[in-house]
C-alpha positions in Angstrom: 196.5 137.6 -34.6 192.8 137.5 -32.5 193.3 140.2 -29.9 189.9 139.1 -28.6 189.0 135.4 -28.4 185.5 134.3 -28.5 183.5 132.3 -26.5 185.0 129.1 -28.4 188.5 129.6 -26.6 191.5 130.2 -27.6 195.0 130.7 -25.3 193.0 133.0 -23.0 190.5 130.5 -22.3 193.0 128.8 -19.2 192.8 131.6 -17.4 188.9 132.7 -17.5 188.1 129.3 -15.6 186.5 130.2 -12.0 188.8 128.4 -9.6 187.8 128.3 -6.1 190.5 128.6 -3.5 188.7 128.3 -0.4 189.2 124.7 0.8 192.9 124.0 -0.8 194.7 125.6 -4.0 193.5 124.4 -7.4 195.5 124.3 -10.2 193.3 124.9 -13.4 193.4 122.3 -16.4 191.8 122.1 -19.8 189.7 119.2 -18.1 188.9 120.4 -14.7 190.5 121.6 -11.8 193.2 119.5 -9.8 193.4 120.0 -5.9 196.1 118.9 -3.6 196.5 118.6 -0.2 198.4 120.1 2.7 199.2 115.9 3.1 200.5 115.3 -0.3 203.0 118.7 0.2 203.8 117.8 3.3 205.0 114.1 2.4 206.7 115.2 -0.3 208.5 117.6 1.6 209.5 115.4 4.5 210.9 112.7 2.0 212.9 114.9 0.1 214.3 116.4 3.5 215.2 113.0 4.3 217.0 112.0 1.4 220.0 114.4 2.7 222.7 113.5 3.9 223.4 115.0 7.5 219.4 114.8 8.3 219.1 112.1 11.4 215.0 112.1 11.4 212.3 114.4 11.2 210.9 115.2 14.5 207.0 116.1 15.8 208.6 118.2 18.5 209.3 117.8 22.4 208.1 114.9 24.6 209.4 114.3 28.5 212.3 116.5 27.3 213.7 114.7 24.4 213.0 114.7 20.6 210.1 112.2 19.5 211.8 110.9 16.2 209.1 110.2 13.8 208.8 107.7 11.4 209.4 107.6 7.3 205.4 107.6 6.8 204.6 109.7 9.7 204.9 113.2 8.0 202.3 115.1 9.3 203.6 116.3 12.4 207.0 117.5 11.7 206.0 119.2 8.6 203.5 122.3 8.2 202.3 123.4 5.0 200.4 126.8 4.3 198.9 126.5 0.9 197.7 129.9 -1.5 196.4 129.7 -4.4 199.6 128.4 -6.6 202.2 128.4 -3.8 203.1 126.9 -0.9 204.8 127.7 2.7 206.7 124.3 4.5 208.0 124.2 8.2 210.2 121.4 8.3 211.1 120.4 12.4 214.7 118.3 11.6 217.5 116.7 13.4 220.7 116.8 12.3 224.0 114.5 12.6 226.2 115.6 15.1 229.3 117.1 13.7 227.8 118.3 10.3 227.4 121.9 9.2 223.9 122.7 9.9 223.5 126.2 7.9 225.2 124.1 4.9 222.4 120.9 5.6 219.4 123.4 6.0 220.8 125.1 2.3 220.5 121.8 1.0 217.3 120.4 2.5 215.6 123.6 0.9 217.2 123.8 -2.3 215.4 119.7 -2.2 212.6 120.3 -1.0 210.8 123.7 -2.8 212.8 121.7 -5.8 210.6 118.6 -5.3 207.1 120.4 -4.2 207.5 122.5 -7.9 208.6 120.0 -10.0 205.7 117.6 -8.3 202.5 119.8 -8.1 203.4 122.7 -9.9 203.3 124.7 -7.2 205.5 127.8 -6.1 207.3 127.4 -3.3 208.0 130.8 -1.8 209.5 129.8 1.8 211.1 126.6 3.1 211.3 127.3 7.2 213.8 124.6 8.8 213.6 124.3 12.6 216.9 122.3 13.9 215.2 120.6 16.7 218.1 118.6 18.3 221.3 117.0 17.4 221.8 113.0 16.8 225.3 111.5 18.3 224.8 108.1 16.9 222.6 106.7 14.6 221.4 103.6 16.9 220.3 106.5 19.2 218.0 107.5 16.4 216.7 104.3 15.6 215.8 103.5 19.4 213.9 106.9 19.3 212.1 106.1 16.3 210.9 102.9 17.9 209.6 104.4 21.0 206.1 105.9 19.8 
């Protein structure tokens, strides 16, 4: 067994690559360095949050007093991503249906979504934050607030 590798490579070579860090993480490869973006983390989040069941919307926060229900394509308000240099941090802003469990839907949406950021980018996830932001009563309600923009 080679203790020390040479300059050829070897197993140890992975993990000499310089990686910079300072605009978003980088995952090193055998062919370069891959980058991905707060975005891509964040869309990935907010469509596995969605795919729930008990999740009405994903919201961008408070306007005039009620939620602002955002659109399927329109991640980038109701979720936050923090990025290191092979993990990731999401704030997810939901709403729920009324009458569910919400400690039992916010379990689930986590388990979902640091589940889909790994098995996507290879990241670790090391904190899924949920924010309930309101409750939906019916789901025409949340329709008409998705429409209003």
């Amino acid at each position: 067994m080679n203790e020390n590798p040479g300059p050829e490579g070897g197993p140890e070579q992975e993990e000499e690559l310089p990686v910079s860090f300072q605009e978003l993480p980088a995952l090193a490869a055998e062919s370069g360095i891959v980058h991905i973006s707060e975005e891509v983390v964040g869309t990935i989040a907010g469509i596995a949050a969605m795919e729930i069941e008990g999740v009405a919307g994903l919201t961008g926060g408070f306007v005039g007093g009620i939620t602002e229900m955002l659109g399927r394509r329109n991640f980038t308000r109701c979720v936050r991503v923090s990025l290191g240099e092979r993990e990731a941090a999401v704030d997810l802003n939901i709403v729920v249906d009324y009458g569910v469990r919400i400690p039992k839907i916010a379990e689930r949406v986590q388990e979902t979504v640091k589940s889909s950021i790994e098995n996507m980018t290879g990241l670790e996830v090391v904190a899924v934050n949920i924010h309930v932001q309101g409750v939906a009563f019916e789901s025409n309600q949340v329709e008409e607030l998705d429409t209003q923009d």
